[in-house]
C-alpha positions as CSV (number, residue, x, y, z in Angstrom):
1,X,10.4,32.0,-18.6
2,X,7.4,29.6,-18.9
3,X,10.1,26.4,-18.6
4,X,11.7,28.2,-15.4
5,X,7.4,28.4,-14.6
6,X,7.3,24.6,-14.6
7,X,10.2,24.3,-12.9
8,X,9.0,26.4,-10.0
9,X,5.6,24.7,-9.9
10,X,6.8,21.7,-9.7
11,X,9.0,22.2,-6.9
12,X,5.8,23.7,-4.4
13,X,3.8,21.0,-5.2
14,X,5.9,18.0,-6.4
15,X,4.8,15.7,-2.8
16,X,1.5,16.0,-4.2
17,X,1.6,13.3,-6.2
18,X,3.3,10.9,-3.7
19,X,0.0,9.9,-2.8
20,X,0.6,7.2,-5.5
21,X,3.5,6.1,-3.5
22,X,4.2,5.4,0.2
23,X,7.0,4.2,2.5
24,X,8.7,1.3,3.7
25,X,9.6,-0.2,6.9
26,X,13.2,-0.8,6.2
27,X,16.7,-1.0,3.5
28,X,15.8,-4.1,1.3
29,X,19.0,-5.5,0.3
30,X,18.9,-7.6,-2.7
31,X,14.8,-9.0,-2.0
32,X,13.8,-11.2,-4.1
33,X,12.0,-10.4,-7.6
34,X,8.7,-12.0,-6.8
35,X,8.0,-11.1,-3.0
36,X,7.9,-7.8,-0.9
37,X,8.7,-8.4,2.7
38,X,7.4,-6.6,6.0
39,X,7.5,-7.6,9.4
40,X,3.5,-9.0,9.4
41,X,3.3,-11.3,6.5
42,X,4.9,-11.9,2.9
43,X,3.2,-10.1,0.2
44,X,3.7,-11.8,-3.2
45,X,4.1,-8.8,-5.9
46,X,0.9,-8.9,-8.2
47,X,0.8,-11.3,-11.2
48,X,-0.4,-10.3,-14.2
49,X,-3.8,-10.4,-16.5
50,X,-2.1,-10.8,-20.1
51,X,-5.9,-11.2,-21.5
52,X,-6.5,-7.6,-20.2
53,X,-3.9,-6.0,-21.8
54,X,-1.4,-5.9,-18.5
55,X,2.1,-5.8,-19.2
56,X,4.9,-6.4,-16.2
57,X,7.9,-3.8,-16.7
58,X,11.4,-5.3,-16.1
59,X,12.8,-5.0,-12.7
60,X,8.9,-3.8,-11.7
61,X,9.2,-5.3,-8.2
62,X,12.4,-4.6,-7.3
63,X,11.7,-0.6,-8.4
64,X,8.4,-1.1,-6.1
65,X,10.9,-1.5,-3.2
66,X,13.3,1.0,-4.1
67,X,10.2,3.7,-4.1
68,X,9.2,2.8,-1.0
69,X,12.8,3.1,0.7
70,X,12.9,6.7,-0.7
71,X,9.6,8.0,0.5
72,X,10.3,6.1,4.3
73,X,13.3,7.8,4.4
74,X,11.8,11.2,3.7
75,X,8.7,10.1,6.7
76,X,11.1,9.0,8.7
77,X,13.5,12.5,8.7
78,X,10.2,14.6,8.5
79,X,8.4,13.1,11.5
80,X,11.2,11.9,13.8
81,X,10.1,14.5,16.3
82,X,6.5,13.7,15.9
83,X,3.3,12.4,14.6
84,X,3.4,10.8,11.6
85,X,1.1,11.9,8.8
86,X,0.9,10.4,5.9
87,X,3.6,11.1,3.3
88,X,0.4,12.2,1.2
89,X,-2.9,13.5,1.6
90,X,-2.0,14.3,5.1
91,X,-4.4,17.0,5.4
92,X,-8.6,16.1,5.5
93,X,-11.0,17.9,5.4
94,X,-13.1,15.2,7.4
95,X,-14.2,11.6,7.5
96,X,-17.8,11.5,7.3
97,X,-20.1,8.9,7.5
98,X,-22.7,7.7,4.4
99,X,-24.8,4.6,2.9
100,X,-23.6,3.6,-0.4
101,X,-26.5,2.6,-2.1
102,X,-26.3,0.5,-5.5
103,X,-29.3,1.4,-8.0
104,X,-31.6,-1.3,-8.7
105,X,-31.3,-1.1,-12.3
106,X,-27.8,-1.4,-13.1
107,X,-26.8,-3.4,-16.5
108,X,-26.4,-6.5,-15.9
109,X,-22.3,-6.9,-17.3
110,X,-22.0,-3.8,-14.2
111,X,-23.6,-6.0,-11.6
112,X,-20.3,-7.7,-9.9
113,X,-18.7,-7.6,-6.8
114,X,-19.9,-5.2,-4.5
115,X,-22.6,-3.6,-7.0
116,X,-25.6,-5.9,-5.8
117,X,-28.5,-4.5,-7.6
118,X,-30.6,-2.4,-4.8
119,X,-28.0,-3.2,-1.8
120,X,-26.7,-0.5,0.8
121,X,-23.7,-0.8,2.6
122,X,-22.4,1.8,5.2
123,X,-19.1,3.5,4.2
124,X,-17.0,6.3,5.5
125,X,-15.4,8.6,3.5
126,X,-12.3,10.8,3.6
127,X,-12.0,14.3,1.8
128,X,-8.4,15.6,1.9
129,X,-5.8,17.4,-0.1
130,X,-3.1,15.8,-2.1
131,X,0.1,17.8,-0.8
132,X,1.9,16.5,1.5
133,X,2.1,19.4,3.4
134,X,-1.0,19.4,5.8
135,X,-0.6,23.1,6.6
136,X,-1.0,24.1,3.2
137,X,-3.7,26.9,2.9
138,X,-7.4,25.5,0.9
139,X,-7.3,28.2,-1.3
140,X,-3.8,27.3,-2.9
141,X,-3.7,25.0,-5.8
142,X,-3.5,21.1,-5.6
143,X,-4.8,18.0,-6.5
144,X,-7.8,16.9,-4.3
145,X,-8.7,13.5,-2.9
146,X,-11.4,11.3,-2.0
147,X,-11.1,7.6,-0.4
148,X,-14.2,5.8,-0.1
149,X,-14.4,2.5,2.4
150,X,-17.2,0.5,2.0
151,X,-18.2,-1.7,4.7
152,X,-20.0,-4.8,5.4
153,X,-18.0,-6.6,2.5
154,X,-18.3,-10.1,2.8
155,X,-15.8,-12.3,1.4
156,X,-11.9,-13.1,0.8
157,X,-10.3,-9.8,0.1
158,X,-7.1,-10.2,-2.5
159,X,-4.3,-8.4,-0.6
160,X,-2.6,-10.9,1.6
161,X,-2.3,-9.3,4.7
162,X,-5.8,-8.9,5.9
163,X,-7.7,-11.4,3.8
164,X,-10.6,-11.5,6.1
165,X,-11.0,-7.5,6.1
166,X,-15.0,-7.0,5.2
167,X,-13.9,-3.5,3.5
168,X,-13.8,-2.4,0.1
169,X,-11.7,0.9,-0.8
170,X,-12.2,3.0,-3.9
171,X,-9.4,5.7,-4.1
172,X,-9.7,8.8,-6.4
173,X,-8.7,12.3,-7.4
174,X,-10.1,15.6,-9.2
175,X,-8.1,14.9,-12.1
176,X,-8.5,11.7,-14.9
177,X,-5.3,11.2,-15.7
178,X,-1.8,10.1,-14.0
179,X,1.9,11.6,-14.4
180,X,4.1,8.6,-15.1
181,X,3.3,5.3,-16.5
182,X,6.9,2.9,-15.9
183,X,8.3,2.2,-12.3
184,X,11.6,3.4,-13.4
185,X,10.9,7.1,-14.5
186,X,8.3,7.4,-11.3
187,X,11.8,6.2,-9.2
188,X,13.7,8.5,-10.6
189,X,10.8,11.3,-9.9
190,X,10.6,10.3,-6.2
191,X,14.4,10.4,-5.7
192,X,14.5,13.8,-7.2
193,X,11.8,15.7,-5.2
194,X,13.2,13.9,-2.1
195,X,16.5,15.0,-2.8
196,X,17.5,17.8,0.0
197,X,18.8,20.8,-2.5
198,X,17.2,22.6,-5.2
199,X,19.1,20.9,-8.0
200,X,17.1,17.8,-8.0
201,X,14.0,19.7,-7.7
202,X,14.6,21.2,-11.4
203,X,15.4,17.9,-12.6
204,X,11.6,16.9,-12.3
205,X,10.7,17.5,-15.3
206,X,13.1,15.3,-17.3
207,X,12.2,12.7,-15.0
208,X,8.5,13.4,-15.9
209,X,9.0,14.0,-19.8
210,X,6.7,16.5,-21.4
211,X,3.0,14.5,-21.4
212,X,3.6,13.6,-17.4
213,X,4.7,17.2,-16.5
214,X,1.8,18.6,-18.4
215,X,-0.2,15.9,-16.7
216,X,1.1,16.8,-13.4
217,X,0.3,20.4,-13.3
218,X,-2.7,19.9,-14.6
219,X,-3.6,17.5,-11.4
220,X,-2.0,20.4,-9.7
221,X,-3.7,23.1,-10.9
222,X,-6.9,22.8,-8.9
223,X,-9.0,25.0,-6.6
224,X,-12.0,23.7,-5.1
225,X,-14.8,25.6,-3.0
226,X,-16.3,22.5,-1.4
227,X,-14.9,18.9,-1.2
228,X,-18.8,17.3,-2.2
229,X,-19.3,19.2,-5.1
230,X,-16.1,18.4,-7.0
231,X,-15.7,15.5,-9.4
232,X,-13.6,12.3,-8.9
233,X,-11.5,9.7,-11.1
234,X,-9.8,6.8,-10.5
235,X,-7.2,7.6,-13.1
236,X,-6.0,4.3,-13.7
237,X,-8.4,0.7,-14.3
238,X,-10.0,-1.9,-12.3
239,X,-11.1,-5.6,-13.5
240,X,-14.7,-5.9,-12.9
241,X,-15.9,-9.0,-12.7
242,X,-14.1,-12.2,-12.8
243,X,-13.7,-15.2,-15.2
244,X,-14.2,-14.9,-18.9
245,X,-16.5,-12.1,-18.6
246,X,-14.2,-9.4,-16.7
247,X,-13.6,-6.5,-18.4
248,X,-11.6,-3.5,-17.1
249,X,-13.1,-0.4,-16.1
250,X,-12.8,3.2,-14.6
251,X,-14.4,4.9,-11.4
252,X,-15.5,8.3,-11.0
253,X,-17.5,10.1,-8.5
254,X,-19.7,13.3,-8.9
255,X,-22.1,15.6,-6.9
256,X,-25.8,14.2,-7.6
257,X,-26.9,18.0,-8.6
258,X,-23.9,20.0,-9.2
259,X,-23.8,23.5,-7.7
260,X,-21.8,26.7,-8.6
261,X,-19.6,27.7,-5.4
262,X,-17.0,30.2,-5.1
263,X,-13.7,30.2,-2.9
264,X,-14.4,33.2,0.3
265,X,-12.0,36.1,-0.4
266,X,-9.8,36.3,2.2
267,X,-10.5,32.5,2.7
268,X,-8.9,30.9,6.3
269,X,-6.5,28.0,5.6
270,X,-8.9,25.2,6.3
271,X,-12.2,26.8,4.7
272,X,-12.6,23.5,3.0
273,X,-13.4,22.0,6.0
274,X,-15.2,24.6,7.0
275,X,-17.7,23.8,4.1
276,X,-17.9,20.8,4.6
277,X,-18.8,21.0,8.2
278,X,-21.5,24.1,7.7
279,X,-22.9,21.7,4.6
280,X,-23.5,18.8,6.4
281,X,-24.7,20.7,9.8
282,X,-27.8,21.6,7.6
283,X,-28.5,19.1,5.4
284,X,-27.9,15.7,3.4
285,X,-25.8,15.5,0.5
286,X,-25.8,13.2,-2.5
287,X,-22.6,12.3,-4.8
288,X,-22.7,9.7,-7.6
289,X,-20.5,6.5,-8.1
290,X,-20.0,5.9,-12.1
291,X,-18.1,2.9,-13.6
292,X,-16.8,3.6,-17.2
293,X,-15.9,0.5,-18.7
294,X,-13.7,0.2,-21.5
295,X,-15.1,0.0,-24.9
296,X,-11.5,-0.6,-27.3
297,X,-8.2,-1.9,-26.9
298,X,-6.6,1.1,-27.6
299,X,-7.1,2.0,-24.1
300,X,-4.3,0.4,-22.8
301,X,-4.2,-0.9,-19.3
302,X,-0.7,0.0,-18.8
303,X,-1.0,3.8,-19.8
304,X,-2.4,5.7,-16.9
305,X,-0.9,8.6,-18.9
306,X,-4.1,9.4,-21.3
307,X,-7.8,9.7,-20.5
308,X,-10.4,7.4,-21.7
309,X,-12.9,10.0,-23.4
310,X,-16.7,10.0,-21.9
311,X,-17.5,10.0,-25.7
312,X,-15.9,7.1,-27.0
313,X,-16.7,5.2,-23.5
314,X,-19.6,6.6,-21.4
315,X,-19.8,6.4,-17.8
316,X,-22.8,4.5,-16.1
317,X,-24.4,6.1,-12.9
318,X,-24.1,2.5,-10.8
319,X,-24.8,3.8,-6.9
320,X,-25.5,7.3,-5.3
321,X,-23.5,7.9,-1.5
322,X,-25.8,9.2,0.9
323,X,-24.4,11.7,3.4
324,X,-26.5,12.5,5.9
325,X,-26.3,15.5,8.2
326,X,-23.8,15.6,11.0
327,X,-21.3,16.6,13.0
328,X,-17.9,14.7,11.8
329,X,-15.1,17.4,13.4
330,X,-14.9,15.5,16.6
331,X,-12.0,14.8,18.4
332,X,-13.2,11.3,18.8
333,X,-13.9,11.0,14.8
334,X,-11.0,13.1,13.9
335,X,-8.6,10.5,15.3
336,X,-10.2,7.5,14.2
337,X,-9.7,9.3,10.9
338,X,-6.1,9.9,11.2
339,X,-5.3,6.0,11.8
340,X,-7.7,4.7,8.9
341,X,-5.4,3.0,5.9
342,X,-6.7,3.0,2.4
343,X,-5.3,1.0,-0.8
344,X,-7.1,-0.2,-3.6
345,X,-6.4,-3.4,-2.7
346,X,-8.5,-3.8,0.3
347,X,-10.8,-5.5,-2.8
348,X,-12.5,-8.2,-3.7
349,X,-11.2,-10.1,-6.6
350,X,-14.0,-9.1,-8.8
351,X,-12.3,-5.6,-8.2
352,X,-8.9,-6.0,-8.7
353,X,-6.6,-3.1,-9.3
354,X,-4.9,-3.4,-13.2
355,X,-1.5,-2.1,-14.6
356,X,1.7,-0.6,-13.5
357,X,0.3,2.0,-10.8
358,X,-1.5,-0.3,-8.8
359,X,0.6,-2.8,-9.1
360,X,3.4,-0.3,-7.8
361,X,0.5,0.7,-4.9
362,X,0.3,-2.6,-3.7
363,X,3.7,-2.3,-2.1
364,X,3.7,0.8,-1.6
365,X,0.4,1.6,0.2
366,X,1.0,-1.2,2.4
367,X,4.2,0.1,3.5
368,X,2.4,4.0,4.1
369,X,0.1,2.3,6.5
370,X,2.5,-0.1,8.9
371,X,5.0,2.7,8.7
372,X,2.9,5.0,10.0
373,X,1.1,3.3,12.2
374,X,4.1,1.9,13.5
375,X,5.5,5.5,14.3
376,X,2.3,6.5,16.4
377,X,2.4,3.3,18.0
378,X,-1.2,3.3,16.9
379,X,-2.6,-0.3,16.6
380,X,-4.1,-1.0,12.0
381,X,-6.7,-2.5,11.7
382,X,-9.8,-2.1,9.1
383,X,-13.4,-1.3,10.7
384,X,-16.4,-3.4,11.0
């Protein structure tokens, strides 16, 4: 009964966690092992950092590819008649305006890239759920996201196809930890919940094992009552820094003075964005930005699969987001929303995405964004 329980959650909310994935824009056959291909540019497939403990998986590109053929297909066949949403985290709660502001007395080892000591940047930032289906009611369990997009970012970004973007993403959910670590398990999981009949459903959790199914439902097993006063992780590392003194860290974001909030009985399907829109119709809110940087080797680069403990390596409060009160459920805002793209690789170098995942994301978030965009006819482009 409890296995036939895990079976059954996994099948409602399986798409959640496609929002490590994406789509592509077409069949690959036989692409080479170093390149990924789309109709804008050629994107070379992410070398790696041996000296911080990153390890490339055999066939890792190629798999990459594969992924994103199986999730197009399934955009493709689900929007056909239709807007295109994203495959995942389709539904927001709102994109909202704030300052990112860095603190002034940051250590020093922390100070790199975008964390200037007592600078502000603008950003806009996206609340959403993870499942990718955006009629889902608030009040049912799921993961829950937030994608941050800092702006006024000067200098040479490291993905290939908008070098010159002044942006800088940080992507996150309510949960620390990932459900696959190898490109090959997490191809066989997006087959399987992509797969039209209930037979390939039940076979997510062999494709999972026991730690990712255990991780995934516990990613999965979230209820929130408002999207500024939950907490944030990265789930998998970031170099920070660059040259002999990079390191690898983690992200994670909090409420500045957490509150107790309860889900409304009898809650309507989209009381999250509700909330938010009553919160910030009467006041500012604060949220946190803290980098946890790796303090032993044992914390392997390449497993997403298992969370660095706060006690044996402590997170550091680097920048507070500033929302101010305002009215962000527009039509206007709502679309400009809808046709934003975020990856972790809208980056500077000193912020480059480490291990399996994002190297996998590289392909695949690109392909999520052109696809989609592409679909809607909608033009892509990253704000100034």
């Amino acid at each position: 009964m409890f296995y036939q329980k895990y079976i059954i959650s996994l099948f409602v909310f399986s798409s959640v966690f496609i929002a490590m994935s994406g789509c592509s824009e077409k069949i690959y056959q036989k692409p080479p092992l170093s390149t990924f291909k789309n109709n804008e540019t050629k994107i070379p497939y992410p070398q790696i950092d041996q000296d911080l403990g990153e390890k490339l998986q055999p066939n890792e590109a190629l798999l990459a590819q594969e992924i994103s053929k199986t999730i197009e297909q399934t955009i493709r066949k689900q929007y056909q008649n239709g807007h295109a949403l994203r495959d995942a985290h389709p539904k927001a709660h709102g994109c909202v305006q704030a300052e990112f502001q860095v603190l002034n007395d940051i250590p020093k080892q922390l100070a790199q890239g975008v964390f200037i000591p007592n600078k502000t940047y603008q950003a806009w930032i996206r609340f959403s759920n993870a499942s990718s289906d955006a009629t889902q009611a608030d009040n049912k369990k799921d993961a829950r996201g937030i994608a941050i997009k800092i702006l006024g970012v000067a200098g040479k970004k490291i993905l290939e196809s908008d070098p010159q973007a002044t942006t800088q993403d940080f992507i996150m959910i309510n949960h620390p930890v990932f459900f696959v670590n190898d490109a090959k398990r997490y191809l066989s999981f997006t087959k399987h919940i992509s797969g039209d009949h209930f037979t390939d459903k039940i076979q997510v959790p062999f494709a999972l094992g026991i730690k990712g199914t255990i991780n995934a439902l516990g990613a999965r097993n979230s209820l929130i009552a408002n999207p500024i006063q939950a907490r944030y992780w990265s789930m998998v590392p970031y170099q920070l820094g660059i040259g002999e003194n990079r390191q690898a860290v983690k992200y994670s974001v909090r409420a500045c003075q957490p509150q107790k909030a309860t889900i409304p009985k009898n809650a309507e399907p989209n009381f999250l964005r509700s909330v938010l829109k009553n919160t910030l119709a009467h006041q500012d809110a604060c949220m946190e930005f803290l980098i946890q940087p790796r303090t032993s080797n044992k914390m392997l680069i390449e497993d997403s699969m298992t969370e660095w403990k706060e006690s044996e390596a402590p997170f550091y409060r680097i920048a507070t987001i500033h929302i101010p009160q305002q009215n962000f459920d527009t039509a206007k805002q709502n679309e400009f929303c809808e046709n934003l793209s975020f990856t972790p690789w809208h980056a500077l170098p000193e912020h480059r995405p480490l291990g399996a995942i994002n190297r996998l994301r590289k392909v695949i978030y690109e392909d999520i964004s052109r696809v989609r965009h592409e679909m809607n006819a909608a033009p892509r482009k990253e704000p100034n």
